[in-house]
C-alpha positions in Angstrom: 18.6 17.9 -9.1 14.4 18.4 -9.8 14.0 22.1 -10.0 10.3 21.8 -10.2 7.4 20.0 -8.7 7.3 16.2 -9.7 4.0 15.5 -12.6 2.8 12.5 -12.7 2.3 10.8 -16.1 0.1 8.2 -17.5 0.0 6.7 -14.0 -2.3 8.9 -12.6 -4.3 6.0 -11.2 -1.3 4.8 -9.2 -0.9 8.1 -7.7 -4.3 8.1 -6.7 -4.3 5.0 -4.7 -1.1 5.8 -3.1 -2.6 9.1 -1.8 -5.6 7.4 0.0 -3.1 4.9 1.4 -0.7 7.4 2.6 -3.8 9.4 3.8 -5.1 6.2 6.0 -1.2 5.4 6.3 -0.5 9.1 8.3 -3.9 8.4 10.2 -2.8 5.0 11.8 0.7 6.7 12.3 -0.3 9.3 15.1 -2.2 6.6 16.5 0.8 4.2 17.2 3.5 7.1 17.1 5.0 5.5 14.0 6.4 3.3 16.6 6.2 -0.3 15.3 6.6 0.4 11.8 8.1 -2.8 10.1 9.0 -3.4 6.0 8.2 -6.8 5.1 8.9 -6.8 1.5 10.4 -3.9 -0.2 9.9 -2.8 -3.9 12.8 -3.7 -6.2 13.8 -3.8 -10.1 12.6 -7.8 -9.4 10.0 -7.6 -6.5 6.8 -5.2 -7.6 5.2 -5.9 -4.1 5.4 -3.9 -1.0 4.4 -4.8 2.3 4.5 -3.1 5.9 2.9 -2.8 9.0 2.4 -0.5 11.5 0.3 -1.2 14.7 -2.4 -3.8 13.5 -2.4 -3.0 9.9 -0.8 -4.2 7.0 -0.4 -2.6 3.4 0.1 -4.5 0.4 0.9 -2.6 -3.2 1.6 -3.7 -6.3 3.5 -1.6 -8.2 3.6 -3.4 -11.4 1.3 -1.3 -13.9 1.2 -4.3 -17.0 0.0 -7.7 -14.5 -2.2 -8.0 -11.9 0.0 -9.7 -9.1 -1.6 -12.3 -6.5 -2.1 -11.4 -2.8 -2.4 -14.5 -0.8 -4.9 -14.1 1.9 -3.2 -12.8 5.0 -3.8 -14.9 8.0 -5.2 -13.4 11.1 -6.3 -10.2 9.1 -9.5 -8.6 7.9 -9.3 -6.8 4.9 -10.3 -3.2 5.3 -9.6 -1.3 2.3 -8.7 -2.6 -1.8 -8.2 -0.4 -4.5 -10.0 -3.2 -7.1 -12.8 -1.1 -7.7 -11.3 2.0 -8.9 -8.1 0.3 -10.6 -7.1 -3.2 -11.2 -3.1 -2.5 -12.5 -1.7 -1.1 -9.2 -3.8 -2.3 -6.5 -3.4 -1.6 -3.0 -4.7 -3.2 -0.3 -4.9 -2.9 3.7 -5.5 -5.2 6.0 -6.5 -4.6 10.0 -5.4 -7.7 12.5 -8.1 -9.8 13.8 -8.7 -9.6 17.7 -9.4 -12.5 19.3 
């Protein structure tokens, strides 16, 4: 049992991106009601991606900190945010759906 706040260690740059994903995350959330929320991959000891959606977005995040991972190119979706710039080992990305 954690008796005190979590710290964050040498990942500080992880935690970073994961904030201004959960951020965009929660605001996209009251706008659908968290009602469509959907895990397409899950993080495991063997899988370092995840991936869900909710409404038209997507998330992608790697959670490996040592490789950069690919993200194929999602079909049907613009990419709105990446995390690139700032850090290359755990990048996030979100994508928006394309309206036709």
């Amino acid at each position: 049992m954690t008796q005190a706040p979590f710290i964050w260690g040498k990942n500080y740059g992880l935690f970073v991106e994961l904030e201004k994903t959960k951020l965009t995350f929660d605001t996209i959330q009251k706008e659908t009601q968290f009602a469509d929320f959907e895990w397409i991959s899950k993080p495991s000891k063997i899988n370092f991606v995840a991936e869900w959606s909710v409404g038209n977005y997507l998330f992608v995040v790697n959670f490996h900190a040592e490789k950069k991972l690919s993200f194929a190119e999602k079909d049907n979706y613009e990419l709105v945010y990446t995390s690139a710039d700032f850090v290359m080992e755990h990048e996030c990305r979100i994508y928006r759906k394309l309206k036709y």
